[in-house]
MARBA-3410 file (N, C-alpha, C, O; in Angstrom, 1 decimal):
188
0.8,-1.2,0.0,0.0,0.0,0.0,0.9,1.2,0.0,1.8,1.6,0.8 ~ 0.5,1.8,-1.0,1.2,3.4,-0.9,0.7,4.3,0.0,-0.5,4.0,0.2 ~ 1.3,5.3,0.6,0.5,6.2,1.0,1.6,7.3,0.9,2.8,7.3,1.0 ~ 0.4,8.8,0.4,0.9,9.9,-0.6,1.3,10.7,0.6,1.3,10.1,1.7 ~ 1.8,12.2,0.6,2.1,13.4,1.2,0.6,14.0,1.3,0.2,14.2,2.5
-0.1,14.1,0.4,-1.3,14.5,0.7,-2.3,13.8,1.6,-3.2,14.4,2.1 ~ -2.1,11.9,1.8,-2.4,11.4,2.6,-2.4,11.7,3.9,-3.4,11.6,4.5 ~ -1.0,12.1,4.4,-0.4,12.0,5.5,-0.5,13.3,6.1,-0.2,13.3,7.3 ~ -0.9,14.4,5.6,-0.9,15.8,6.0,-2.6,16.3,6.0,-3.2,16.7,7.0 ~ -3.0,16.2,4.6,-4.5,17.6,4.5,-5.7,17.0,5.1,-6.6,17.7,5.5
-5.7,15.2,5.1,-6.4,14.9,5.4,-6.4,14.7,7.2,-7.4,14.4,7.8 ~ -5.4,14.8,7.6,-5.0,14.8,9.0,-5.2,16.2,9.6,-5.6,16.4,10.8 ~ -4.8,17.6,8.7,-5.2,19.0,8.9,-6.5,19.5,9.3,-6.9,20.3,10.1 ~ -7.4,18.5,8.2,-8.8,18.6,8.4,-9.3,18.0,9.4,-9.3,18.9,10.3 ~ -9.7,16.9,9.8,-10.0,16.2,10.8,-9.4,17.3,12.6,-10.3,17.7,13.3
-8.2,17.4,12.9,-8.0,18.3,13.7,-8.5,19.5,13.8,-8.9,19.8,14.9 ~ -8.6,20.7,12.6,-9.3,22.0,12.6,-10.5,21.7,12.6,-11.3,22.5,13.2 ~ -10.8,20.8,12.1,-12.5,20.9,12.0,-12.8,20.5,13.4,-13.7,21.1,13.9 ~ -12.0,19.5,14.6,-12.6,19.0,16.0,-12.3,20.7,16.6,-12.9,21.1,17.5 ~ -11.4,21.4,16.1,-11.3,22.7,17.1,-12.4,23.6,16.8,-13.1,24.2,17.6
-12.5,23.6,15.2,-14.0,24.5,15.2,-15.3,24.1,16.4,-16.0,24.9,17.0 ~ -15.5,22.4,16.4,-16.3,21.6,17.2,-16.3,22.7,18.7,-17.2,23.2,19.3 ~ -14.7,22.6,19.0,-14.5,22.7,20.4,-14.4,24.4,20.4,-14.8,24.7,21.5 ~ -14.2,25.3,19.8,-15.4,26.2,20.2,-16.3,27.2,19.8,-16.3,28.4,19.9 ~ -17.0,26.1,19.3,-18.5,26.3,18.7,-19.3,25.7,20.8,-20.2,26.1,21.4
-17.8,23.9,21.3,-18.4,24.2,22.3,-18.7,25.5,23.4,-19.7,25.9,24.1 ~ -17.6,26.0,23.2,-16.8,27.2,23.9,-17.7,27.9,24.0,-17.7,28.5,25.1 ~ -18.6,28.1,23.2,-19.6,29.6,22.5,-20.8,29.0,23.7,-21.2,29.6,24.6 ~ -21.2,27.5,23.3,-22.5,27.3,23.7,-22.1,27.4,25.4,-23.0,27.7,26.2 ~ -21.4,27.2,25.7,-20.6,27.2,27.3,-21.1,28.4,27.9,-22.0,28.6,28.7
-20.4,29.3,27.3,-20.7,30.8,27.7,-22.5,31.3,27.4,-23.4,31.9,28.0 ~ -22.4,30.8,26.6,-24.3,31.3,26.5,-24.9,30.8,27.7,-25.7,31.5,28.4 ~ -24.4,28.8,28.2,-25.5,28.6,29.4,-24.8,29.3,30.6,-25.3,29.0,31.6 ~ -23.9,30.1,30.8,-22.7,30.3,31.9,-23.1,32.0,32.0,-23.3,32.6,33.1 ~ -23.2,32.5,31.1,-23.3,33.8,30.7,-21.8,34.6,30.8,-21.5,35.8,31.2
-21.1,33.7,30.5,-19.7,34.4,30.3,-19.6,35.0,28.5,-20.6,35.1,27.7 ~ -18.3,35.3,28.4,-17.9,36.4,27.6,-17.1,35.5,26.4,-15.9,35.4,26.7 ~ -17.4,34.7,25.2,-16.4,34.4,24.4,-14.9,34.9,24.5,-13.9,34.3,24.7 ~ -15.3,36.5,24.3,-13.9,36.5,24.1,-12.9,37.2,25.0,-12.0,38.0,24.7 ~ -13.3,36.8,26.5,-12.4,36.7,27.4,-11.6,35.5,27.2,-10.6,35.7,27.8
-11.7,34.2,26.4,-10.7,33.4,25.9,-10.0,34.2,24.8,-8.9,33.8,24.5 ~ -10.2,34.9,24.6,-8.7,35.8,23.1,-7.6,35.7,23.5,-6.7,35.0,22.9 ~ -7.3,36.3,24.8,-6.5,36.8,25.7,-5.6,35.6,26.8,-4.5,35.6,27.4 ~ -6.4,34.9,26.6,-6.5,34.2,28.1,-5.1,32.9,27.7,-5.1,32.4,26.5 ~ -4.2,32.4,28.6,-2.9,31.5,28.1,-2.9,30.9,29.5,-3.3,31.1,30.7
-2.1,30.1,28.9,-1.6,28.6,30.3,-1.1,29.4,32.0,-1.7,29.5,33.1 ~ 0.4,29.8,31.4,1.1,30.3,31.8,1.7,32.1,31.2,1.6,32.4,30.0 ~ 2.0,32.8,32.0,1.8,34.1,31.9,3.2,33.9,30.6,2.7,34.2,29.5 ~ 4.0,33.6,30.5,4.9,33.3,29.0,4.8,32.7,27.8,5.6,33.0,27.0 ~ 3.8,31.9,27.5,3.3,31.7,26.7,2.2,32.4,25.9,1.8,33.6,26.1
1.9,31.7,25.2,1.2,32.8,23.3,-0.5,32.7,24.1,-0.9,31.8,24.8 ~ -1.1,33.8,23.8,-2.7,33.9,24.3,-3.4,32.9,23.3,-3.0,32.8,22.2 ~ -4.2,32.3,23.7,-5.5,32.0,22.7,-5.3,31.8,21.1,-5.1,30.9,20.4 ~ -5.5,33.2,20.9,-5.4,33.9,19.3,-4.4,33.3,18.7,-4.7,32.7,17.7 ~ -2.9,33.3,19.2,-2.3,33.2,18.9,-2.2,31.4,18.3,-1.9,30.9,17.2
-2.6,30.8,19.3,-2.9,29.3,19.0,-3.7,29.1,17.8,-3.4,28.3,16.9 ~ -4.4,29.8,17.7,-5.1,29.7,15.9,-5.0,30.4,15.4,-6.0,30.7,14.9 ~ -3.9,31.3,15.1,-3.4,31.8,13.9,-2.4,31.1,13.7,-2.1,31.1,12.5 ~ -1.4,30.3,14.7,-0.4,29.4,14.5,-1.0,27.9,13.8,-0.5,27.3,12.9 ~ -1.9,27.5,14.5,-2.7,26.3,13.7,-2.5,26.5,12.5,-1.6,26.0,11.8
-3.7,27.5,12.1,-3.9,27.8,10.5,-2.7,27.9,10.0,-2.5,27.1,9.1 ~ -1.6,28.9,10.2,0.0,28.7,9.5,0.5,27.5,9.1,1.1,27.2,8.0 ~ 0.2,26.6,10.2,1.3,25.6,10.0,0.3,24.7,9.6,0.7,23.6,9.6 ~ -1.0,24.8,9.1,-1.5,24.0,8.1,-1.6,24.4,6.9,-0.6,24.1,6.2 ~ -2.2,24.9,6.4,-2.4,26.2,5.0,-0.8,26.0,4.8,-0.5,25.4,3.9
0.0,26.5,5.5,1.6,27.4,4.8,2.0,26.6,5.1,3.0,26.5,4.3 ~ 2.1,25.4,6.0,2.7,24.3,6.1,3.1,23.6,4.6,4.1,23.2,4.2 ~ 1.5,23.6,3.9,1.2,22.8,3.0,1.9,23.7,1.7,2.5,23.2,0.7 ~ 1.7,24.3,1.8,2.1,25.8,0.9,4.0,25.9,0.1,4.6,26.1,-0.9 ~ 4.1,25.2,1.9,5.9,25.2,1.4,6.4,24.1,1.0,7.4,23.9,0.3
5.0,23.1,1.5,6.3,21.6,0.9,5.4,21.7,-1.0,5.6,20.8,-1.9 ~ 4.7,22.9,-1.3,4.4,23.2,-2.9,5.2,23.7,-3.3,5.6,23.1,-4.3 ~ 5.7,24.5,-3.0,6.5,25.5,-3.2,8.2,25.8,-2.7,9.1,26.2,-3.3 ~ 8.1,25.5,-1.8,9.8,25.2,-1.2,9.8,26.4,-0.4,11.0,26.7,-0.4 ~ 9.3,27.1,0.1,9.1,28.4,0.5,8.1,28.7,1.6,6.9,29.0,1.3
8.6,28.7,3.2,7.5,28.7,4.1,7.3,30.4,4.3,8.1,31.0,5.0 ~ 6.1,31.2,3.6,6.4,32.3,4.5,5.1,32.8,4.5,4.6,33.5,3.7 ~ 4.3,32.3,6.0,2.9,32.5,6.1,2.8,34.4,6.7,3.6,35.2,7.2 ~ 1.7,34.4,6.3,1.1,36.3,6.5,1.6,36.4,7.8,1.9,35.4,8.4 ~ 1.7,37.7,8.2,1.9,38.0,9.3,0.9,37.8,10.2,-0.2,37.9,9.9
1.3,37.5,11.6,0.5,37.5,12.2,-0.7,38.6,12.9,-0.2,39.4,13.6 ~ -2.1,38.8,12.8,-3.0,39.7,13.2,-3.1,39.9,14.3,-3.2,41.1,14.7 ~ -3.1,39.0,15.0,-3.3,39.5,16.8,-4.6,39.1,17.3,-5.5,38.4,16.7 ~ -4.6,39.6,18.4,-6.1,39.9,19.4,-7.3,40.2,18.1,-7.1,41.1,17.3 ~ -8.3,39.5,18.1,-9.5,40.0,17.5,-10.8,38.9,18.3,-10.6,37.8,18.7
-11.7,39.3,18.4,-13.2,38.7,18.5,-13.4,37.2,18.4,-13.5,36.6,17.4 ~ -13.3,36.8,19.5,-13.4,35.3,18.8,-14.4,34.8,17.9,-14.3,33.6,17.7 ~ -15.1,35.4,17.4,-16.2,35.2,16.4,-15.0,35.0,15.8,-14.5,33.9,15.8 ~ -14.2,35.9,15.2,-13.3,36.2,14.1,-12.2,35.0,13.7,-11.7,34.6,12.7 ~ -12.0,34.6,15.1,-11.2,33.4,15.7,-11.8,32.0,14.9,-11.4,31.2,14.0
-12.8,32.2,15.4,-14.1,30.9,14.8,-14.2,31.3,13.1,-14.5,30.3,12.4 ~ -14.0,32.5,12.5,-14.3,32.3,11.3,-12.7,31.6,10.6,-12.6,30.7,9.8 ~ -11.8,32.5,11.3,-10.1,31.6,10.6,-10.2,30.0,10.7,-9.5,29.3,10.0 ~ -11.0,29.6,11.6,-11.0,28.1,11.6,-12.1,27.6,10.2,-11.7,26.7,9.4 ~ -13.3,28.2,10.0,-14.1,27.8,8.7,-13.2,28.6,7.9,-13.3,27.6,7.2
-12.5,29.2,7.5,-11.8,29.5,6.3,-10.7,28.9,6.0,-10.4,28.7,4.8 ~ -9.7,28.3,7.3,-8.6,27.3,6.8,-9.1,25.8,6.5,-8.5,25.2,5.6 ~ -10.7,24.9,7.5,-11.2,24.2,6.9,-11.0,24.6,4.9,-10.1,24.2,4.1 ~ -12.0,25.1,4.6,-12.5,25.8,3.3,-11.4,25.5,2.4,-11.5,24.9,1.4 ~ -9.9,26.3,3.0,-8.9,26.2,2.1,-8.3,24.7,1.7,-8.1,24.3,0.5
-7.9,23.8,3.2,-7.8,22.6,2.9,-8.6,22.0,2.3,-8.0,21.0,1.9 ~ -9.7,21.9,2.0,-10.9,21.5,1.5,-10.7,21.4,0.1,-11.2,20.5,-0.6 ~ -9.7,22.6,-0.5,-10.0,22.7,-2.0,-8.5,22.4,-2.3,-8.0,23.0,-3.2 ~ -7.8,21.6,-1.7,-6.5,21.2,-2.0,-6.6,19.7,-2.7,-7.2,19.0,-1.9 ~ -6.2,19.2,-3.7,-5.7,18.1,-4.2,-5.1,17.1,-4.0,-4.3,17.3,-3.1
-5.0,16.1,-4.5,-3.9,15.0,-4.0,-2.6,15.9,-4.7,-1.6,16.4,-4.1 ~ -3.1,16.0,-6.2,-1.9,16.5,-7.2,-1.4,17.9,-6.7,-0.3,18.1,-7.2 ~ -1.7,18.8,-5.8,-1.8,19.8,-5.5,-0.5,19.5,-4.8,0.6,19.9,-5.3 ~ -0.5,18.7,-3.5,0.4,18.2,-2.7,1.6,17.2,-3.2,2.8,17.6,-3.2 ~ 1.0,15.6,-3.7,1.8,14.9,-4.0,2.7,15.7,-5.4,3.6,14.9,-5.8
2.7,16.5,-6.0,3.2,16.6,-7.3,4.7,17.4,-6.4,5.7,17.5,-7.1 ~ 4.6,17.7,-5.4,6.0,18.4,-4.6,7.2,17.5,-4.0,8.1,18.0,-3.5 ~ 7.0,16.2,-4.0,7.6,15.6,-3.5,9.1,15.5,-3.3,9.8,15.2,-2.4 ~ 9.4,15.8,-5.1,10.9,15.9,-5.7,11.7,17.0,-4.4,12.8,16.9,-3.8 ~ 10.6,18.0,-4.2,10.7,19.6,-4.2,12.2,19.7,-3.1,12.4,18.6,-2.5
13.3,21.0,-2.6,13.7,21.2,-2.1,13.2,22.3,-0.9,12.7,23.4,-1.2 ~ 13.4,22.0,0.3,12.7,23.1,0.8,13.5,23.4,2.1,14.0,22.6,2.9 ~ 13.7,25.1,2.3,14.8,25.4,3.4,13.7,26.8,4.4,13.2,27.9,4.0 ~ 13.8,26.2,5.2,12.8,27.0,6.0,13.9,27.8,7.5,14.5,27.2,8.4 ~ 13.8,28.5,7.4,14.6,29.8,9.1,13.9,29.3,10.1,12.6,29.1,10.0
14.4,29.2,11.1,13.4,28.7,12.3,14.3,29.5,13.5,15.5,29.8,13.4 ~ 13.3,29.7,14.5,14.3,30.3,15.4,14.3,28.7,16.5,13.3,28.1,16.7 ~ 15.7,28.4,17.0,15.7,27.1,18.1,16.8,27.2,19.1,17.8,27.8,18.7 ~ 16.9,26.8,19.9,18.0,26.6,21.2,19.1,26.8,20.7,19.4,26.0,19.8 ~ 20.2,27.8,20.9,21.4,27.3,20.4,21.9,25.8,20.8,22.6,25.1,20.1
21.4,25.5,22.0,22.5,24.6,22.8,21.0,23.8,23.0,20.1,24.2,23.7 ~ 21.0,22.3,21.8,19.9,21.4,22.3,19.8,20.9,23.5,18.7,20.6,23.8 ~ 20.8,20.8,24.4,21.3,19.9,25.2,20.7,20.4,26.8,20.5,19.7,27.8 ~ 20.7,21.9,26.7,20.2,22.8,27.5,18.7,23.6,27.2,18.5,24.7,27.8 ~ 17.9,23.3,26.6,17.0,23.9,25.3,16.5,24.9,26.4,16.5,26.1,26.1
16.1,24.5,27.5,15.2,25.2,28.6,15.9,26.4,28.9,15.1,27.4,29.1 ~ 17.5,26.7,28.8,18.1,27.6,29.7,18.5,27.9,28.3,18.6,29.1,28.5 ~ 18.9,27.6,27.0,19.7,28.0,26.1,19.4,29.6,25.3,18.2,29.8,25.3 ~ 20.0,30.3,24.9,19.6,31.2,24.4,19.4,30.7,22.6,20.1,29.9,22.0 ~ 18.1,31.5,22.0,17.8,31.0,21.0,17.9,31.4,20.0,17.5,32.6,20.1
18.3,31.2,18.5,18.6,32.1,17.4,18.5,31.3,16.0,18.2,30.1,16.1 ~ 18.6,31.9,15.1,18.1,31.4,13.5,19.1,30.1,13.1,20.3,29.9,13.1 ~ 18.1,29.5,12.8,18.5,27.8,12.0,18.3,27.9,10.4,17.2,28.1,10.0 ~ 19.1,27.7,9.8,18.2,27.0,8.5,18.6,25.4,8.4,19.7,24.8,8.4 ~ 17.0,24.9,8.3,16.5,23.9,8.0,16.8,23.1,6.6,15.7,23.2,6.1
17.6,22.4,5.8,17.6,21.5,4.6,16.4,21.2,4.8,16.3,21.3,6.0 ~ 15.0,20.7,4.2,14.6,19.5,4.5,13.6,19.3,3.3,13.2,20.3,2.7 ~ 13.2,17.9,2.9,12.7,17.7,2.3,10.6,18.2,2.2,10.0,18.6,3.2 ~ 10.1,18.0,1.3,8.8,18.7,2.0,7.9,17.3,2.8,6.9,17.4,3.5 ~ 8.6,16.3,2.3,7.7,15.0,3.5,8.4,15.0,4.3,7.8,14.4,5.2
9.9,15.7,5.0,10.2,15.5,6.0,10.4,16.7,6.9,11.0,16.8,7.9 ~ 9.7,17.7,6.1,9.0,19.0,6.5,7.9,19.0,6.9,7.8,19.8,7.9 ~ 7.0,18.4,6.6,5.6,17.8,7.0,5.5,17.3,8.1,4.8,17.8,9.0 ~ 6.2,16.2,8.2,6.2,15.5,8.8,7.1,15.6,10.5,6.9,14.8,11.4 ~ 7.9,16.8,10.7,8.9,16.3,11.5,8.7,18.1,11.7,9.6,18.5,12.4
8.0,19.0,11.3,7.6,20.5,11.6,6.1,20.6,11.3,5.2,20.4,12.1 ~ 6.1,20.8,10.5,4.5,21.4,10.1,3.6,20.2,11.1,3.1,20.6,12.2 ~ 3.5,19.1,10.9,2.6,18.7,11.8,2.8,18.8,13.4,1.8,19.1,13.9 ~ 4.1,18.5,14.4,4.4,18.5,15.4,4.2,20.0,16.0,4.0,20.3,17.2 ~ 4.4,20.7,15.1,3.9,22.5,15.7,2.3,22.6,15.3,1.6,23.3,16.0
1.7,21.6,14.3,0.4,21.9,14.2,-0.4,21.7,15.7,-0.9,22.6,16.4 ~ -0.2,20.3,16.1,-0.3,20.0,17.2,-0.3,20.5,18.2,-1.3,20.5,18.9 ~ 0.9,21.2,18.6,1.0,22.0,19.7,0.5,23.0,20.0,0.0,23.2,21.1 ~ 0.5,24.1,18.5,-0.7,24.8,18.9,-2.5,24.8,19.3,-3.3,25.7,19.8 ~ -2.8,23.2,18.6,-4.0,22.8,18.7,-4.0,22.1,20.5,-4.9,22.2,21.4
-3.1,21.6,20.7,-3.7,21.4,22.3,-3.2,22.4,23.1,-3.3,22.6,24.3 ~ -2.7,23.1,22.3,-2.5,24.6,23.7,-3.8,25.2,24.0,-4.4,25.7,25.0 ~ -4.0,25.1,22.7,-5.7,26.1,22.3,-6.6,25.5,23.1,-7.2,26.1,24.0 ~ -6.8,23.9,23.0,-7.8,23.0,23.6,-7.5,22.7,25.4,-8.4,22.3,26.1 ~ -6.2,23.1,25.9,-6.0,23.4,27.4,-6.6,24.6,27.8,-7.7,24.5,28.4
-6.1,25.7,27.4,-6.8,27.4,27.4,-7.9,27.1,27.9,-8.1,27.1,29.2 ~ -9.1,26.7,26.5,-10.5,26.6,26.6,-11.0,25.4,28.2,-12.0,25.5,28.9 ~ -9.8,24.3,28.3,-10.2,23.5,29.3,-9.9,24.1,30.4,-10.7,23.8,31.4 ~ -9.0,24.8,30.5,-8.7,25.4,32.0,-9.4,26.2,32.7,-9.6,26.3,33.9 ~ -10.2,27.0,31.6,-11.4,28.6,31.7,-12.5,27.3,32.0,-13.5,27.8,32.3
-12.6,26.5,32.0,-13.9,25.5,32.3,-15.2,25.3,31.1,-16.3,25.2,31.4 ~ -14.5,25.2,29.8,-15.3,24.4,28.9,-15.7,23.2,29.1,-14.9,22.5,28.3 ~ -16.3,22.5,29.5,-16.3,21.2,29.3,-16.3,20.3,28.0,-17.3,20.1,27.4 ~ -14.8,19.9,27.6,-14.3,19.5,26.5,-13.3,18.2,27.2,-12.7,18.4,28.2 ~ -13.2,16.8,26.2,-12.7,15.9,26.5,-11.9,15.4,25.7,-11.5,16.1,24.8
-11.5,14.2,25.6,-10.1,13.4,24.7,-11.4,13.7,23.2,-11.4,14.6,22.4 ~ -12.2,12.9,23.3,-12.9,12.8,22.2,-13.0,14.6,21.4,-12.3,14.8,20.4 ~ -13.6,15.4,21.9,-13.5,16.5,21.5,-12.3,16.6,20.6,-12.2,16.6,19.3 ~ -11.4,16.7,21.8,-10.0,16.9,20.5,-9.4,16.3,19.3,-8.6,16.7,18.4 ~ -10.4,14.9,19.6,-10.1,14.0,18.5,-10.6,14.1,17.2,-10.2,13.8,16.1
-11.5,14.5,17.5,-12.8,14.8,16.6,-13.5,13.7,15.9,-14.0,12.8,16.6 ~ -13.7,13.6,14.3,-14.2,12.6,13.4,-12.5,11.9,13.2,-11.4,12.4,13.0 ~ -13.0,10.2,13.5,-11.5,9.5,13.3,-12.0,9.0,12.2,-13.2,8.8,12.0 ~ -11.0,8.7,11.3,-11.5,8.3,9.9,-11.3,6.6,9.8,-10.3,6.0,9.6 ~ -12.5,6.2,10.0,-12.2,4.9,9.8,-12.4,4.1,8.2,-13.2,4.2,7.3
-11.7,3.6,8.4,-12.0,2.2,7.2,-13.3,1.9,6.8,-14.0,1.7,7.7 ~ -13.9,1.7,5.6,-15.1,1.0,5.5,-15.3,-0.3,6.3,-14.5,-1.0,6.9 ~ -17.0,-0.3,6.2,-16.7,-1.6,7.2,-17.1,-2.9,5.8,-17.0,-4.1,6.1
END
């Protein structure tokens, strides 16, 4: 059995954004029975050093959309970041990067495979110490399946359960399943 780049990535992008739109669409209905404030989550993060909310889904969407973008193209360089806005707004970046993956191809993806791709990252100087190390610009060789694969998805991730702690911590009631979303099973 073969399995493509476009296997392993858009169809894996979808299933994740689409359980986050899920989780807060719960978010929304939370606050309506609670009578809290959506978008007192914009703002709201784990720990006072890490990225708010917003930032968790504008990093999602990057590293899906532009993820996918670079192993096309060889070239990671997603829009700047927006900031603080309305979580309505929040909730629409999630139906619009749905939308976009949506209209992506196998051929779209797999026809990159050959491709070369060198991406700037900022990382630890000293892996060994990563916690205490001071951090500065890498460039990346890497292929676009092992761009996909070993970045774009492992940062997709992270920003999707940062996002999905946030909303758990503020007291959504959201679970393993939530985050899981639709698992794609096999015919029966």
């Amino acid at each position: 059995m073969t399995i493509s780049l476009y296997d392993l990535s858009v169809p894996t992008f979808l299933q994740t954004t689409r359980a986050v739109g899920h989780v807060m669409d719960r978010a929304v209905r939370h606050c309506a029975e609670t009578g809290a404030d959506p978008d007192d989550f914009v703002e709201a993060r784990l720990v006072d050093d890490m990225a708010p909310f917003h930032f968790q889904i504008e990093a999602l969407k990057n590293h899906a959309l532009w993820g996918v973008e670079a192993a096309r193209t060889g070239i990671f360089a997603p829009p700047p970041l927006i900031g603080a806005m309305p979580f309505a707004d929040l909730r629409a970046i999630i139906a619009s990067t749905i939308k976009d993956l949506e209209a992506l191809t196998p051929d779209d993806v797999d026809s990159c495979f050959d491709k070369k791709l060198e991406i700037e990252i900022f990382r630890p100087l000293d892996p060994e110490n990563a916690w205490r190390s001071a951090w500065g610009p890498q460039t990346l060789a890497l292929t676009p399946a092992t761009y996909l694969l070993t970045y774009a998805l492992p940062n997709f991730y992270f920003h999707v359960v940062t996002a999905y702690h946030i909303l758990r911590t503020r007291g959504v009631p959201i679970g393993k399943g939530d985050y899981e979303g639709q698992l794609r099973v096999r015919p029966a």
